[in-house]
N, C-alpha and C positions, 0 to 999 in steps of 0.2 A: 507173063509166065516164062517169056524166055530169056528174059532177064536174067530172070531168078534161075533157072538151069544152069548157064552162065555161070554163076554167082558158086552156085554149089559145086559145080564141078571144075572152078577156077580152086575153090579151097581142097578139093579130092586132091588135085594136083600139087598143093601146096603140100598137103600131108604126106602123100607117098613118094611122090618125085621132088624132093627140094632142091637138088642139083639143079633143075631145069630152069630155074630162077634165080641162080647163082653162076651162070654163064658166061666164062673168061676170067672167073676168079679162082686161085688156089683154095681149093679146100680143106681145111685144116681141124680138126679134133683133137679136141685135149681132156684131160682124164679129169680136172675138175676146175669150177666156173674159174678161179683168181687170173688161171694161166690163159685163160681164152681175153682178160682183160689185157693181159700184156700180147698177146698175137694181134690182135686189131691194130692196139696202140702204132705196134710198128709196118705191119701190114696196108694198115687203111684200108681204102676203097679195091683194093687189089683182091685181097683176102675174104672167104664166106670160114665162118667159124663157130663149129658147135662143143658144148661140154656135156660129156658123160655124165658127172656126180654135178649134181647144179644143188645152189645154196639149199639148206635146212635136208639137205638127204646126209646118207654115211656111206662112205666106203665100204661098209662092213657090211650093209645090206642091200647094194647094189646091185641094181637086172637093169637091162638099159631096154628102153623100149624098139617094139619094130622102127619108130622114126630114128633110134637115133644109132641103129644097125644099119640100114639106110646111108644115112650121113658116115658112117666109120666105113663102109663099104667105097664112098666115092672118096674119102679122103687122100690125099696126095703126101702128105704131110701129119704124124701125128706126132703131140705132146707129149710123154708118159710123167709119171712122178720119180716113175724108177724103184718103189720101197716095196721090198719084198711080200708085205700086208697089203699090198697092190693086188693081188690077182690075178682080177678081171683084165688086166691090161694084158699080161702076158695069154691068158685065155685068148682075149678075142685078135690080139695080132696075129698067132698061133693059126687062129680059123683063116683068117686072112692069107695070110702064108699060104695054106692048104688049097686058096682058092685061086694064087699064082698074083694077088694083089700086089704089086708090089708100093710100099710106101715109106717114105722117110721117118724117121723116130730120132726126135728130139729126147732126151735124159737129163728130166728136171736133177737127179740123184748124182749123175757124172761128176766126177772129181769132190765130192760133198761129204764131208765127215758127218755119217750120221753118229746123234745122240741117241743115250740113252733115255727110256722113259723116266719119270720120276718114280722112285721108289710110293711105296703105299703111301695111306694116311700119317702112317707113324714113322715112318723116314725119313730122312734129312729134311728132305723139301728139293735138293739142287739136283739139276741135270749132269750128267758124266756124259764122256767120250764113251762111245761105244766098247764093248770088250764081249768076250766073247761067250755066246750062249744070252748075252742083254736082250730084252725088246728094244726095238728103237721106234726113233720117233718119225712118222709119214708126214708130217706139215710142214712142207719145208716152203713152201709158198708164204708163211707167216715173217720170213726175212728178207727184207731188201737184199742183201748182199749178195743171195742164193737167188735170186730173181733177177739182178743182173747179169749171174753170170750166165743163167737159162735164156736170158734176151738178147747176149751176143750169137748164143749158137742157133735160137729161133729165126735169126735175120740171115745165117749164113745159109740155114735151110730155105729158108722163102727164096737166096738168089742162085743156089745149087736150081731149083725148081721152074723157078720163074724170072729166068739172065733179065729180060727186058724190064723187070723191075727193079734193077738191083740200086738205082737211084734214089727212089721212092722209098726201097725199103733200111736204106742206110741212112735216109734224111731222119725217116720214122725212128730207128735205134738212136739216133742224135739226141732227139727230142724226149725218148722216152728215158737216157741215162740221165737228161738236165731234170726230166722230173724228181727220178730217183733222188736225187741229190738234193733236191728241194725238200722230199718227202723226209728223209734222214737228217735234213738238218734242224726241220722243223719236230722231229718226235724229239731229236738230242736237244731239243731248247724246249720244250714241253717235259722229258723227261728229270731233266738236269736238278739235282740236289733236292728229289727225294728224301721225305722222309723213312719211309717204309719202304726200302726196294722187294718183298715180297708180297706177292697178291696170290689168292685162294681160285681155282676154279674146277669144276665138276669132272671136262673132261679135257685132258692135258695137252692142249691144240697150240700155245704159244710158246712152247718150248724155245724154239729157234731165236724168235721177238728176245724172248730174258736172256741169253746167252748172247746175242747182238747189242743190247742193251743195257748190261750189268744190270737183270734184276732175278729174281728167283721166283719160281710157280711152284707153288705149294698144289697136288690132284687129289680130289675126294676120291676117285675110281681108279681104277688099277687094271689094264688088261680087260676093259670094258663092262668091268664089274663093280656092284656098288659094294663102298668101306662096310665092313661087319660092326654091330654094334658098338662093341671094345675098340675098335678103332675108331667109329665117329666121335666115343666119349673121348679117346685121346686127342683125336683134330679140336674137338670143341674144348678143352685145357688149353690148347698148344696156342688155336686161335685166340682166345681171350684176352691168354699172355702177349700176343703179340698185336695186338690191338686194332685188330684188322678191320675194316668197317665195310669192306663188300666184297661177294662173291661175284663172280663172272661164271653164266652160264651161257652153255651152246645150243641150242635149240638141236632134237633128234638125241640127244644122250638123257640117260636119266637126270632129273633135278632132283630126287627125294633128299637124298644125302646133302645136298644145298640150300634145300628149303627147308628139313631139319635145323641145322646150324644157325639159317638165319633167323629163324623163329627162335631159336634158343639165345642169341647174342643181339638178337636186334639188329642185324644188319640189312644194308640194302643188297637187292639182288639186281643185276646188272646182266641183259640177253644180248650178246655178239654173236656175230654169224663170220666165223672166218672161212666158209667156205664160198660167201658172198665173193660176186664176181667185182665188184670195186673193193679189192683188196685196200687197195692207199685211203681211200675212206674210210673200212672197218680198222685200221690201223692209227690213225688219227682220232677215231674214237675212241681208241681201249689206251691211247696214249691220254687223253684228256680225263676218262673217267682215272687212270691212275694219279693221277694228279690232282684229282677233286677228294677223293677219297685217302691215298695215301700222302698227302699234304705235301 
């Protein structure tokens, strides 16, 4: 039995006090799972690191749990994404602030040309530069390019924070730009001399990916809303014509409007999660199913 008391109050401790188990490491929060994959990477052993919006949840419905207030409380170092449709970020720093916390902020956003959202169902299909009064687009974790350059200033925060790692944590940015570089040369050789550089998906999460990659995202939804009848029939003309053979859907966004079409066209329906924390994996997927699909 005292084992067992042990046991139970070794996991109390785990739930309410996680610092105390993360002892001598920076601890670092970041606003959603991809960017917590890239903090480790360069991090390692140095670094304890939690994410706010973890895969298959939404920004848009977001309440973070007592645990992970907790962990935003002890953090030293936090991630943001920086996009206005953020909120919660500026919310709970704000609280922080008020409580004399003081912590670093990384700006996934900093120097980053947000895009615009895609137009509706019956819209061009292609992303714009932002202009003014645009939605734009919050996924910018979906680009290599915008992920490097959040992972040169993640590494200079970890050695602003922690001098005595600044070894460790430059070897670690080394190793994670060689990845990069592997990862984009390996999508640009997977991608290469498409047929169809347009693909269909519910809710307009790759933006960045098609503007990185010369291809174009056609969205069912619009501002988190599903197409109106008159417009599915227009997507379902527009898709026919263009001979598209699958929909990519995100798990936590509507699928009707996708499972509509595909019932109607006979296509296959394909589930990515780009808020999954191995982004270079969900990456290499949606590059491969392009490729299976759009020839």
């Amino acid at each position: 039995m005292g084992g067992v008391r042990v046991t139970v109050l070794l996991f109390a401790v785990c739930g309410l006090f996680p610092s105390l188990l993360t002892a001598g490491t920076v601890a670092v929060t970041v606003s959603v799972a991809p960017q917590a994959h890239m903090v480790k990477a360069i991090g390692g052993d140095r670094v304890s690191v939690d994410a706010m919006v973890r895969s298959g949840q939404s920004a848009h419905t977001f309440s973070p749990s007592p645990r992970q207030m907790m962990a935003l409380s002890d953090a030293r170092i936090y991630v943001k994404v920086g996009h206005p449709e953020y909120v919660f970020e500026r919310r709970y720093l704000e609280r922080l602030a008020e409580l004399d916390h003081e912590v670093r902020v990384v700006n996934m956003a900093h120097g980053t040309d947000l895009r615009t959202l895609e137009e509706h169902a019956h819209g061009d299909g292609r992303g714009r530069h932002q202009h003014e009064g645009g939605e734009t687009d919050p996924h910018l974790w979906v680009s290599p390019r915008i992920m490097r350059a959040t992972a040169d200033r993640i590494a200079e925060a970890l050695i602003a924070e922690d001098p005595a790692g600044e070894a460790d944590y430059r070897a670690g940015l080394s190793r994670f730009h060689r990845q990069l570089d592997e990862l984009d040369s390996e999508l640009r050789e997977t991608l290469d001399g498409l047929q169809r550089r347009m693909f269909l998906v519910n809710h307009p999460a790759w933006g960045y990916f098609a503007d990185e990659y010369g291809l174009q995202q056609r969205a069912i939804e619009s501002e988190g809303k599903d197409a109106s009848p008159a417009q599915l029939a227009a997507l379902i003309e527009r898709t026919r014509a263009d001979d598209v053979k699958a929909i990519f859907v995100q798990t936590g966004f509507s699928k009707r409007g996708a499972l509509l079409i595909a019932r109607e066209l006979d296509m296959s329906v394909i589930s990515l999660d780009p808020m999954a924390e191995d982004w270079p994996g969900t990456l290499r997927s949606f590059a491969r199913a392009l490729r299976e699909f759009n020839g």
